[in-house]
Structures are given as C-alpha cells and as structure tokens.
N, C-alpha and C positions, 0 to 999 in steps of 0.2 A: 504494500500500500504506500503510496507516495504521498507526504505530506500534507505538501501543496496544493494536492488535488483535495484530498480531504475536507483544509480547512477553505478553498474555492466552491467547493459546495457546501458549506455549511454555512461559508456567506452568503451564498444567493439563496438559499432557503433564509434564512435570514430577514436579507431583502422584498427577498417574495411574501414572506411573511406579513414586514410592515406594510408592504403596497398592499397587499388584500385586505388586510385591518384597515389601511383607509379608505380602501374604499368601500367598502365596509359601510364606512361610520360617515359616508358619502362625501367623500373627497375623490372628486372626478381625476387629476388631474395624477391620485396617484398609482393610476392604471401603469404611465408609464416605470416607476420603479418595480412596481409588481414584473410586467413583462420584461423586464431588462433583467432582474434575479431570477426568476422560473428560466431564461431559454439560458443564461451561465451556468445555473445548477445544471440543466438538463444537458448540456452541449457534456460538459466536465464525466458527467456520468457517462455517456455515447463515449465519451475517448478511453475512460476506466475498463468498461465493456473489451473496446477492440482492442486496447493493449491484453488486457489476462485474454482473450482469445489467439493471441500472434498476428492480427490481422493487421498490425502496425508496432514499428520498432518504438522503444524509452525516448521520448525526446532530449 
C-alpha cells in the first residue's frame, strides 16, 4: 500500500464529504468541491486497482 495514495483518498473522501454536507444544508455552489473530491478519491482508487493487478508499472 503506498502512502500517498492512501492519504489522496482519504482526502477527497474528505472533501467529498464536506461538498455533500453542503449541499446538503443547500449550498449550491458547493456541488463543485463535492465533484472535485468524489472523481480524486475515485481516479486514486482506479490506479490502486491497476497497479495490485500488473496492469501498470509503481510510478
């Protein structure tokens, strides 16, 4: 497990977190933070996947 990835997704869950609590509590504007950590977490995971698969070398 590489660190960095780790705590890269633990930030954008994170972030995702607060963007959805505000908007939530209807704060339009903070859709954008919400989608900006959801597709980091998400991206960060898709690479975790293909690296423990071989489908791409340790950067």
């Amino acid at each position: 497990m590489r660190w960095s990835s780790l705590f890269t997704v633990i930030g954008g869950v994170v972030v995702a977190t607060a963007g959805l609590t505000g908007l939530l509590t209807g704060h339009v504007w903070a859709a954008i933070p919400f989608a900006l950590g959801a597709a980091i977490a998400l991206r960060e995971v898709r690479f975790l996947q293909r690296l423990r698969a071989g489908r791409i070398r340790e950067r």
